[in-house]
C-alpha positions as CSV (number, residue, x, y, z in Angstrom):
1,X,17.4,-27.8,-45.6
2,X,14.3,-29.8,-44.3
3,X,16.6,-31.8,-42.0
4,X,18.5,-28.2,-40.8
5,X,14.9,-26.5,-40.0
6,X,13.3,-29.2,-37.8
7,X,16.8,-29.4,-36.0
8,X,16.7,-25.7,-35.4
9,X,13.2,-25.8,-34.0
10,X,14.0,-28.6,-31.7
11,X,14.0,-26.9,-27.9
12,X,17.9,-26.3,-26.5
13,X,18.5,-29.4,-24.2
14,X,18.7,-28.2,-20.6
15,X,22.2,-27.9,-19.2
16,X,22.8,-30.9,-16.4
17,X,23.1,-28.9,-12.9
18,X,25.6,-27.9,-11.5
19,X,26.5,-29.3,-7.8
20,X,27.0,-26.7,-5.4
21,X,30.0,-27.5,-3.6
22,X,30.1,-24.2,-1.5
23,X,26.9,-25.4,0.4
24,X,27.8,-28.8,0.6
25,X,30.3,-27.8,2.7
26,X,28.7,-24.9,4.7
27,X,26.5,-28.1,5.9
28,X,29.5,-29.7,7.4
29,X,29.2,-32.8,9.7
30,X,25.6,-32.3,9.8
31,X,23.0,-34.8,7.5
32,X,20.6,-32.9,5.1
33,X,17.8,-34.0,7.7
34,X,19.6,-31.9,10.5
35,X,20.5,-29.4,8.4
36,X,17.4,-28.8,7.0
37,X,16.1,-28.6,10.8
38,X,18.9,-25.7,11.0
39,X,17.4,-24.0,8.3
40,X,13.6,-24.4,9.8
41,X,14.7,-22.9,13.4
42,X,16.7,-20.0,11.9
43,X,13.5,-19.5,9.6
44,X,11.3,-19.0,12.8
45,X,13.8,-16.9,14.2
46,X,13.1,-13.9,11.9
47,X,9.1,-15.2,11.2
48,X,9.2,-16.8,7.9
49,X,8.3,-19.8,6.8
50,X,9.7,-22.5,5.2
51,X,9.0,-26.5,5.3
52,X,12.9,-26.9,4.1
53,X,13.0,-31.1,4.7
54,X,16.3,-33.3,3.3
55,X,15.2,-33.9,0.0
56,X,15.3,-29.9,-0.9
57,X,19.0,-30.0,1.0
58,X,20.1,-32.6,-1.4
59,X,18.1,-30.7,-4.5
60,X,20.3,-27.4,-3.5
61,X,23.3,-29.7,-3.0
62,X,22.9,-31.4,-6.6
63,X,22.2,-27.6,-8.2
64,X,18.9,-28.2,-8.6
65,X,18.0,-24.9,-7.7
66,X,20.4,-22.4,-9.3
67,X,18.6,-19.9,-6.9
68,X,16.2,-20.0,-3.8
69,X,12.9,-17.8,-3.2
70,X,12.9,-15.1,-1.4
71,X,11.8,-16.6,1.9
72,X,14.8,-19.1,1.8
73,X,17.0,-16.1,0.8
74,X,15.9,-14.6,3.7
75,X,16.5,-17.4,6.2
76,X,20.0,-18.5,4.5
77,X,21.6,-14.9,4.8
78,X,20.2,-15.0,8.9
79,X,22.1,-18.0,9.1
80,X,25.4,-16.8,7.2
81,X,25.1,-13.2,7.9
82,X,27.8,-11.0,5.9
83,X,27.4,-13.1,2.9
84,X,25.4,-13.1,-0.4
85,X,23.6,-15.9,-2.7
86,X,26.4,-16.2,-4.6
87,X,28.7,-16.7,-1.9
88,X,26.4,-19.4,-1.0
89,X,27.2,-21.4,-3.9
90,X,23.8,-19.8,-5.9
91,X,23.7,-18.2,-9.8
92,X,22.9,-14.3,-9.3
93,X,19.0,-14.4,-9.5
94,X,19.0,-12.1,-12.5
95,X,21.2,-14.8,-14.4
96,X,17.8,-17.5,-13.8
97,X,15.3,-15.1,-14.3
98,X,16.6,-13.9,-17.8
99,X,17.3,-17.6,-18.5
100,X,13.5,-18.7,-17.2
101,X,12.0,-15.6,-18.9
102,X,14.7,-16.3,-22.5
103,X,13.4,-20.1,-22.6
104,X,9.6,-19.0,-22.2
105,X,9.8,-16.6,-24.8
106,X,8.6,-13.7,-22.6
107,X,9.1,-10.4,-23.7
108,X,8.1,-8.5,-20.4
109,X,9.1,-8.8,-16.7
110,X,10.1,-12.0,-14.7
111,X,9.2,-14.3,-12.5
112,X,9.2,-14.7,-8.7
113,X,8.0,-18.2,-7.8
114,X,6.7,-19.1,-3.9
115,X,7.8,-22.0,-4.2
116,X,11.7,-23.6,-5.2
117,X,13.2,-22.3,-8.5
118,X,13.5,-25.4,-11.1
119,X,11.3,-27.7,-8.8
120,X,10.1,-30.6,-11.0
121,X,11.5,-34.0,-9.9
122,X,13.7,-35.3,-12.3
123,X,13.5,-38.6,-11.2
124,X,9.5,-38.3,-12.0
125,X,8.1,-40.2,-15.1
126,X,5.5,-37.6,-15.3
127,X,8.1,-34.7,-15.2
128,X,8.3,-34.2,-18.9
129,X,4.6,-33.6,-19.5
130,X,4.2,-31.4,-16.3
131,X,7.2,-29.1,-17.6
132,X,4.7,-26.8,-19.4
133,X,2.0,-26.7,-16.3
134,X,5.0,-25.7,-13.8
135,X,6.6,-23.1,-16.2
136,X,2.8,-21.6,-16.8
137,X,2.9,-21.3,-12.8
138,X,6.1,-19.3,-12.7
139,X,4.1,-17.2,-14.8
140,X,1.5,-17.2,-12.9
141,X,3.8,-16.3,-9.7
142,X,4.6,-13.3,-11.3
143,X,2.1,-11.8,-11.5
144,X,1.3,-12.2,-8.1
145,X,4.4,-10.6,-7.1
146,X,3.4,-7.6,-9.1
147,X,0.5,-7.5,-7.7
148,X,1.9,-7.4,-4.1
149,X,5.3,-4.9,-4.9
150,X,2.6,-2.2,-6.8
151,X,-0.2,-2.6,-4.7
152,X,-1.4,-2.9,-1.0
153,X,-4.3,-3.1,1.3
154,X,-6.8,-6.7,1.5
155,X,-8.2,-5.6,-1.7
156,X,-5.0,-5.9,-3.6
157,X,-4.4,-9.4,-1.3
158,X,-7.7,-10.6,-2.5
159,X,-7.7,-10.0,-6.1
160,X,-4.0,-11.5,-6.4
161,X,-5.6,-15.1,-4.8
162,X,-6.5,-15.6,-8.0
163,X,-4.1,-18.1,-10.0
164,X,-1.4,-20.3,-7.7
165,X,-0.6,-23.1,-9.8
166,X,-3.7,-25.0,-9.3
167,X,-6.3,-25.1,-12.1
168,X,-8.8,-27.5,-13.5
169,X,-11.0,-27.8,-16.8
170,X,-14.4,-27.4,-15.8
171,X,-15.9,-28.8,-19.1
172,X,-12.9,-31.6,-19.4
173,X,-15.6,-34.1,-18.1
174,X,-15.5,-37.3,-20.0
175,X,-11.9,-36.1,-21.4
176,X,-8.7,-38.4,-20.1
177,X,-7.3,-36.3,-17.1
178,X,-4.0,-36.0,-16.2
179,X,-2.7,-38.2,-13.5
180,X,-1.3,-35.6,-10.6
181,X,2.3,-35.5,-9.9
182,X,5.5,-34.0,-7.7
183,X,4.3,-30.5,-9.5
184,X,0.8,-30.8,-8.4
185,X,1.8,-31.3,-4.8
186,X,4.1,-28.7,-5.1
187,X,1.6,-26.3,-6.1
188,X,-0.8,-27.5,-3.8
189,X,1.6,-27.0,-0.3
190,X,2.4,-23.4,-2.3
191,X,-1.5,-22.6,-2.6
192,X,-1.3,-23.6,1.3
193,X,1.2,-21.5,2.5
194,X,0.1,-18.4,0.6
195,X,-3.7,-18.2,1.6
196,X,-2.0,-18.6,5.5
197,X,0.5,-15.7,4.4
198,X,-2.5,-13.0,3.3
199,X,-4.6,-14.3,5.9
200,X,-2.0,-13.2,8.7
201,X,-1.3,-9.8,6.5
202,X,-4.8,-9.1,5.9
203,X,-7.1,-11.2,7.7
204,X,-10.2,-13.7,6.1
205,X,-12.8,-11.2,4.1
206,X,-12.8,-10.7,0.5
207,X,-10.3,-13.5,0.7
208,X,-12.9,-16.8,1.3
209,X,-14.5,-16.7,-2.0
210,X,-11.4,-16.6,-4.1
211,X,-9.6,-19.7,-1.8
212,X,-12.5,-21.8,-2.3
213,X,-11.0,-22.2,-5.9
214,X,-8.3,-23.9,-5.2
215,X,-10.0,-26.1,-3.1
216,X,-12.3,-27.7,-5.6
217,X,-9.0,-28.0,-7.5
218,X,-7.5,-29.7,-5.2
219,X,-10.0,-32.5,-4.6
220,X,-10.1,-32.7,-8.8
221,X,-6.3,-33.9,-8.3
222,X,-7.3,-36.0,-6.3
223,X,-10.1,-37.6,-8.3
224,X,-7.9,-37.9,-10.9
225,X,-5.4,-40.1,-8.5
226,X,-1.8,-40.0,-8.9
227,X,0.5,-42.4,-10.0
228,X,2.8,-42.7,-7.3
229,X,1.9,-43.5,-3.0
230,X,4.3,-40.7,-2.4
231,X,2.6,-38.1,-4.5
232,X,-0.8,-39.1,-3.4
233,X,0.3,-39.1,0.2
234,X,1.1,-35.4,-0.1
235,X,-1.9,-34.8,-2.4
236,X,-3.9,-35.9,0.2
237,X,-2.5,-33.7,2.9
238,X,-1.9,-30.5,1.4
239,X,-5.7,-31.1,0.0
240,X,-6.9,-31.4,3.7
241,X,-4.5,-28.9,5.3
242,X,-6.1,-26.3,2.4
243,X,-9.8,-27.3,3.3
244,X,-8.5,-26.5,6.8
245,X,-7.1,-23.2,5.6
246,X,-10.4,-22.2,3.3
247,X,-12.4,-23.1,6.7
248,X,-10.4,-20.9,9.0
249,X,-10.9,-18.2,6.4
250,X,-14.6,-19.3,6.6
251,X,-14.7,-19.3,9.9
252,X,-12.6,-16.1,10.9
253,X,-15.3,-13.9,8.5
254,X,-18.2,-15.5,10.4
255,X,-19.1,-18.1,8.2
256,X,-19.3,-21.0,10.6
257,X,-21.7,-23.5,8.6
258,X,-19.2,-23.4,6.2
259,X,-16.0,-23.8,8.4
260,X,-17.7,-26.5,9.8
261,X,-18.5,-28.0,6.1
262,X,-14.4,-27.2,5.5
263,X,-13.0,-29.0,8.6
264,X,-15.3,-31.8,9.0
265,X,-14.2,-32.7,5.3
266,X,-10.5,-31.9,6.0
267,X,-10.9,-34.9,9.3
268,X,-12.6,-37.3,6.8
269,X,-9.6,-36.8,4.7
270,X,-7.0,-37.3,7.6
271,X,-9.1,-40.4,9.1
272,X,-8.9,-42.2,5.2
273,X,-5.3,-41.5,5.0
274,X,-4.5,-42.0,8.5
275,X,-2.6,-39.0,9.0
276,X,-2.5,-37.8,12.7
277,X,-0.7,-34.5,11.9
278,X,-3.8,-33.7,9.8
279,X,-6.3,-35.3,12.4
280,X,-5.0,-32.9,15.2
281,X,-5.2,-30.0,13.2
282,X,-8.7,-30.3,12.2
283,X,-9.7,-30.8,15.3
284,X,-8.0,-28.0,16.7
285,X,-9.8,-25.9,14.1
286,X,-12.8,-27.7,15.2
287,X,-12.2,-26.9,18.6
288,X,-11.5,-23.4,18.2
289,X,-15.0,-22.8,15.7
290,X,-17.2,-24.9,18.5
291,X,-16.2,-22.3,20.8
292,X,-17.2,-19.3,19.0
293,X,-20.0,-20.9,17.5
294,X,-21.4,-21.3,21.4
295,X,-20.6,-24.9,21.7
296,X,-18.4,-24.9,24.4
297,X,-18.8,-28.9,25.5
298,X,-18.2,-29.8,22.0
299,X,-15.2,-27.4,22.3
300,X,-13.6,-29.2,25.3
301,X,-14.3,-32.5,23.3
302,X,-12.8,-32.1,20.4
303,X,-9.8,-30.1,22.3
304,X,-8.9,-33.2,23.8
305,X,-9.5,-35.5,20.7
306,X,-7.1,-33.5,19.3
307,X,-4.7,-33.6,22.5
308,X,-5.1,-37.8,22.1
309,X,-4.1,-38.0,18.4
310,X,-1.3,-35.5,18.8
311,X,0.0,-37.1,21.9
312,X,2.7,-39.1,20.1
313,X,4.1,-36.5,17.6
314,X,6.2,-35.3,19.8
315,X,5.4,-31.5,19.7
316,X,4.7,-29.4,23.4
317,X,3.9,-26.5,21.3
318,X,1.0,-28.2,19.4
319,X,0.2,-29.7,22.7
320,X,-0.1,-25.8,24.4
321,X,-1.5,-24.7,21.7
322,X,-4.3,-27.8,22.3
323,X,-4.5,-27.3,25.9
324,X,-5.3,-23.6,25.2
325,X,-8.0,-24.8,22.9
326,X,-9.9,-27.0,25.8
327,X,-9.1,-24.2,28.3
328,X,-11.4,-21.4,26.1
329,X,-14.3,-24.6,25.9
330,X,-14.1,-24.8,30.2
331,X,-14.2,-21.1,30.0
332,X,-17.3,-20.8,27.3
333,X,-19.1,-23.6,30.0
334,X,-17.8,-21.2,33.0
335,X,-15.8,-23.7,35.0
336,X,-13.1,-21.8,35.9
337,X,-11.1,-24.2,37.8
338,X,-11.2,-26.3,34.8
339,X,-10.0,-23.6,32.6
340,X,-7.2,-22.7,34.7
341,X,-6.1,-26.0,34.9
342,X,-6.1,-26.4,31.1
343,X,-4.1,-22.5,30.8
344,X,-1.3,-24.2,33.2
345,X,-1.2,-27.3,31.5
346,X,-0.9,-24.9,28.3
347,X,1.8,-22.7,29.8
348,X,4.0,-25.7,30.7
349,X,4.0,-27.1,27.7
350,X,4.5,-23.8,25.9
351,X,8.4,-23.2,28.4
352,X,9.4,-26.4,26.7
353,X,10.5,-24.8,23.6
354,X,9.8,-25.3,19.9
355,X,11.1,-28.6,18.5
356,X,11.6,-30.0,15.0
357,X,8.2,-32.0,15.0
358,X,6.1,-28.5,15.7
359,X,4.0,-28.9,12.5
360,X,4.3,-25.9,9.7
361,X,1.0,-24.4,10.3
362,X,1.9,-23.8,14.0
363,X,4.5,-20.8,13.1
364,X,1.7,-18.3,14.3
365,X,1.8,-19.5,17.7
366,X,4.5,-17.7,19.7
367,X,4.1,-16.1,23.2
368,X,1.8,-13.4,21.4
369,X,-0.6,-16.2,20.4
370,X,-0.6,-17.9,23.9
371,X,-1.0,-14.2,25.8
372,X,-4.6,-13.2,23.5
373,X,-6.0,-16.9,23.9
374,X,-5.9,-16.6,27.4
375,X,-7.1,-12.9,27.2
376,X,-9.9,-14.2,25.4
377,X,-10.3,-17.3,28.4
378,X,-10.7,-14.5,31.2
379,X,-12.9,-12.2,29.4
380,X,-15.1,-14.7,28.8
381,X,-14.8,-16.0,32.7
382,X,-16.0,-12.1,32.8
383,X,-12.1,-11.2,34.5
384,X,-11.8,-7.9,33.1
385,X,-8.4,-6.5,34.6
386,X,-6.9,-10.2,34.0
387,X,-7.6,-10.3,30.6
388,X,-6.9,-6.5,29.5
389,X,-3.6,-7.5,31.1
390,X,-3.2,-10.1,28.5
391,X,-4.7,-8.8,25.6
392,X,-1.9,-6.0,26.2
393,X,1.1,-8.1,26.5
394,X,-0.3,-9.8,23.1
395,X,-0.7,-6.9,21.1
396,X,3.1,-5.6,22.6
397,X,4.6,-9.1,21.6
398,X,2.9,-10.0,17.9
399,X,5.7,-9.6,15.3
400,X,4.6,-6.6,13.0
401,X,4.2,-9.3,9.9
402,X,1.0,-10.7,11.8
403,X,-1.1,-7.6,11.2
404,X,-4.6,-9.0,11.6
405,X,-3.2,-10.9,14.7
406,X,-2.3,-7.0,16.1
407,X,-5.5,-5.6,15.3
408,X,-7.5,-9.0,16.6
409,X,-5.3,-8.5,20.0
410,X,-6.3,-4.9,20.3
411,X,-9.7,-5.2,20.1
412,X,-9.9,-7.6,22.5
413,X,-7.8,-5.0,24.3
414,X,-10.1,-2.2,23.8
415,X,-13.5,-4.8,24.9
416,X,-11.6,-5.8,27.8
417,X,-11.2,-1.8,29.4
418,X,-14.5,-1.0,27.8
419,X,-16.0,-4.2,30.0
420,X,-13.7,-3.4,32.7
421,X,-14.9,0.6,33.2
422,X,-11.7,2.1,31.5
423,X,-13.4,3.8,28.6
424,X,-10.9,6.5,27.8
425,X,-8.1,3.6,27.6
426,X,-10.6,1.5,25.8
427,X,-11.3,4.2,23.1
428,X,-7.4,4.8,22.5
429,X,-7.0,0.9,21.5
430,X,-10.0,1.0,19.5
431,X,-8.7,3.7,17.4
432,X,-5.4,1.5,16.9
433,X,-7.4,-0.4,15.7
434,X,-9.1,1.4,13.2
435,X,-6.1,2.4,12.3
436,X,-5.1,-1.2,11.1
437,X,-8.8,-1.4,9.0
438,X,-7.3,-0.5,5.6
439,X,-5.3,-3.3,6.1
440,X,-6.8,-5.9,7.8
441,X,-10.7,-7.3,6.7
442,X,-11.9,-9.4,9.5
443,X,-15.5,-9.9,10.5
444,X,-13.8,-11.1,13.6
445,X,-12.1,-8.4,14.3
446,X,-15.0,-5.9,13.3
447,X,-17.6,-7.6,15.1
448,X,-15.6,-7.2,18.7
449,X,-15.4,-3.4,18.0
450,X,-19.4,-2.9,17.4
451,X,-19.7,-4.3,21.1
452,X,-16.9,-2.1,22.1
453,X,-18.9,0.7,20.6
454,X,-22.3,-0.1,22.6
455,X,-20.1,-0.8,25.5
456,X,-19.0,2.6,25.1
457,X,-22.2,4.5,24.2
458,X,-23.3,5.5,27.8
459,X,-19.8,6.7,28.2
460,X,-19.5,9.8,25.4
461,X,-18.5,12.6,27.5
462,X,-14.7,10.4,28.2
463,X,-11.9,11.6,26.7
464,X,-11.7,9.9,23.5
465,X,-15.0,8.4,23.3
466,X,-17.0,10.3,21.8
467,X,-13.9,11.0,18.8
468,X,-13.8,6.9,18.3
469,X,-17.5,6.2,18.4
470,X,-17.9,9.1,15.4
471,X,-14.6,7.6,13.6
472,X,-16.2,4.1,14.1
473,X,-19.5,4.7,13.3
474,X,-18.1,6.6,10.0
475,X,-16.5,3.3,8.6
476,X,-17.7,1.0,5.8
477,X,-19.1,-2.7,6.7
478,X,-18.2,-5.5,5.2
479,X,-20.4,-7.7,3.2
């Protein structure tokens, strides 16, 4: 009887996974590496994101995931239109939720992960005692998701922040930690991809103080120091590309001392690792936050600091994207011929095309993106006309998922005809603009309408004006 009990208690052995044949052969000729580039160019086509690389091909190929996220859903039905999961090769997603939520012994709900379904390595040593962390961040997921289906607005986008996989013991000091492993990373590139996904919904305030968290998280796994070169490799990135993300939030709700803080510790990270990708990004960031801090020389260096590291990875859209950051540093110093220079160089670059080297974090920067920088280059060169021009075409062109972006784009909009002696235009695209506010927090964004509003204040008796300036002045500030 003894014997019977403890058998009975004993968790049921997972089932070995099933290859899926169907999308084995939907790949065809192709290798998983150029498939998986497939899958990454039809995901930009309809502006999601996904960092699909060979290794998850072969996970879906050897069943590994029974059944994507919703982002890869998304993408593999764009590719094979007409067909569903299953016809994919995929179990029905309610058949692995009701499994997930059966072997956790919930009661209520299931889950929704941001990241792959069944994603610890199975090839990791450390896999068995990182089962219960992952399956504790499936919860976790879910609850997020709730929080996004039932609510809406940055307040709802702040509060759900909260858990993303990554947590540490505050008092565990003097305790054995837990080496990091493939579930850490995991988490880690998930934490990264989300914070960039509510920034782009909902811009930067309310949502700094809550990303800082898994920050210090991040650099505890780290501390800790993983067992394998592999897992530390990608430990070490996704900790530096977060401090990058946590400094753009910084920097975006006017916090420069601390963006600064944030980037110069995400280049430390890249130069001990040597990781160019990582380099080039921070000082892109750097670039862009010397700029607005009124540091335009430092601007232009680190613009082309970051144009020298990025040089050999092969992407012309990073390399725009870099030009356009030195071009606003010649603008800020007012050498126009300099900054026009820099915007062709930009342009060029940009009519090459995307490639399969354009880094993950880049998926914001579409002809929207390059339209508003260069708003923002003649506006500051004090081109009125040229820039309105620009800032319109941006605002026209942003995909509707970028909603800060649209609202960012419009004010510039609105400064540019306030500037530019247009006030009546000027008031309609600040009250577009308003319109966004429930959505979007960005002291950014908030701080260009004020100086639209002064801009406008001798102007009251233009049609619109004075109905804007009331509506404006009638809205809450931010902290």
């Amino acid at each position: 009887m003894a014997s019977s009990k403890v058998t009975s208690s004993q968790p049921t052995p997972p089932r070995p996974p099933r290859p899926n044949l169907v999308f084995r052969q939907l790949r065809g000729q192709r290798s998983p590496a150029e498939f998986a580039a497939a899958v990454r160019r039809a995901a930009r086509e309809i502006g999601e994101r996904v960092s699909c690389d060979a290794r998850y091909i072969g996970r879906v190929e050897a069943g590994e995931i029974r059944c994507p996220n919703y982002a890869y859903e998304r993408v593999f039905l764009h590719m094979f239109p007409g067909r569903t999961l299953t016809d994919l090769g995929f179990a029905p997603r309610a058949s692995v939720r009701g499994r997930r939520a059966h072997t956790l012994g919930e009661t209520q709900g299931a889950y929704e992960p941001y990241d792959t379904q069944e994603c610890h390595d199975p090839y990791d040593p450390h896999a068995h005692h990182e089962s219960h962390a992952l399956h504790e961040s499936y919860e976790e997921s879910d609850v997020l998701r709730r929080a996004f289906m039932t609510g809406g607005g940055a307040t709802v986008a702040a509060a759900s922040l909260g858990p993303i996989g990554l947590a540490f013991d505050a008092g565990a000091a003097g305790r054995p930690v837990r080496r990091p492993g493939t579930n850490d990373a995991y988490a880690l590139e998930e934490a990264v991809r989300r914070i960039r996904l509510l920034d782009d919904r909902h811009g930067a305030d309310g949502l700094y103080r809550r990303a800082s968290e898994p920050l210090r998280a991040a650099y505890a796994l780290l501390d800790a120091g993983a067992t394998r070169q592999t897992t530390a490799d990608r430990l070490h990135s996704g900790a530096g590309e977060l401090a990058i993300s946590v400094g753009w939030l910084a920097h975006d709700s006017g916090r420069f001392d601390d963006a600064r803080s944030h980037y110069a510790e995400a280049l430390a990270t890249a130069r001990m690792t040597g990781d160019d990708a990582l380099e080039a990004h921070g000082f892109c960031n750097t670039a862009f936050l010397a700029r607005d801090a009124g540091r335009p020389r430092e601007a232009v260096r680190a613009a082309q600091a970051a144009q020298r590291v990025a040089r050999p990875l092969g992407s012309p859209r990073l390399m725009s994207l870099l030009a356009l950051r030195e071009a606003g540093g010649w603008a800020g110093l007012a050498d126009r011929t300099a900054c026009e220079q820099a915007l062709v160089r930009a342009q060029t670059l940009f009519e090459r095309g995307p490639s399969d080297a354009d880094p993950e974090w880049m998926s914001f920067y579409g002809e929207a993106e390059l339209e508003g920088l260069e708003a923002q280059c003649w506006s500051t060169l004090g081109d009125w006309p040229r820039a309105a021009r620009h800032a319109r075409r941006a605002a026209q062109l942003q995909n509707p998922h970028f909603t800060r972006n649209i609202a960012l784009y419009t004010a510039e909009l609105a400064d540019d005809l306030a500037r530019g002696g247009r006030p009546d235009e000027a008031a309609a695209a600040g009250m577009r603009v308003l319109d966004l506010l429930d959505q979007v927090q960005s002291s950014r964004v908030q701080t260009m309408l004020a100086g639209t509003a002064r801009v406008l204040l001798p102007h009251r008796r233009a049609s619109g004006v004075s109905g804007f300036l009331e509506r404006h002045a009638s809205q809450p500030r931010t902290a």
